[in-house]
C-alpha positions in Angstrom: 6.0 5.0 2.3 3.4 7.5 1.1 1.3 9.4 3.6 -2.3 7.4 2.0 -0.1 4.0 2.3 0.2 4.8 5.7 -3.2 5.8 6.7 -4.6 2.7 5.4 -2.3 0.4 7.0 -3.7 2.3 9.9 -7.2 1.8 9.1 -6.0 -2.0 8.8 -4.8 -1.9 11.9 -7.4 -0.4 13.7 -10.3 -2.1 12.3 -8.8 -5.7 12.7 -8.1 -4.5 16.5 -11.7 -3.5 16.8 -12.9 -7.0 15.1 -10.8 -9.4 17.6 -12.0 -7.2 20.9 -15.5 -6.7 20.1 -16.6 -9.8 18.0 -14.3 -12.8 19.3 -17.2 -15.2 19.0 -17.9 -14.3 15.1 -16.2 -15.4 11.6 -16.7 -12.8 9.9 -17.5 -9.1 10.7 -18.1 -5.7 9.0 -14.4 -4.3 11.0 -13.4 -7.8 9.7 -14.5 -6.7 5.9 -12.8 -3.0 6.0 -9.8 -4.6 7.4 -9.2 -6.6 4.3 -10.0 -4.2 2.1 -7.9 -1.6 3.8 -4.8 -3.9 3.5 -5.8 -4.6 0.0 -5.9 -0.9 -1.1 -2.8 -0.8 1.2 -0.4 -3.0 -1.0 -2.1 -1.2 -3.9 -0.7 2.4 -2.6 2.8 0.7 -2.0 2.8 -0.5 -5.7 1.5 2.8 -6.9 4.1 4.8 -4.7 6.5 2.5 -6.6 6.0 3.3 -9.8 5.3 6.7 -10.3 8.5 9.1 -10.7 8.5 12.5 -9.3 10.3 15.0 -11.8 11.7 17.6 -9.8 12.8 19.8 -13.1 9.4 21.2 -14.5 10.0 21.7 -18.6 
């Protein structure tokens, strides 16, 4: 796991903890928001990490 896949499954993490203990009464939050885009961008870093190939021999 890359060090930006990481910090944004932390950001996930964090902002959905800060939606369910400050806004229990609510559907839909802004912490609610960032944490779906966080885990969005999230499985987009683990895709990306994926697929690029690091080339240790520089030509």
């Amino acid at each position: 796991m890359s060090k930006s896949a990481a910090g944004l499954l932390i950001l996930a993490l964090l902002s959905g903890a800060v939606h369910f203990s400050l806004f229990e009464d609510t559907d839909l939050s802004l912490p609610l928001v960032g944490c779906g885009i966080f885990a969005v961008l999230f499985v987009l870093a683990l895709a990306a990490g994926r697929k690029i190939k690091f080339d240790p021999v520089l030509r």
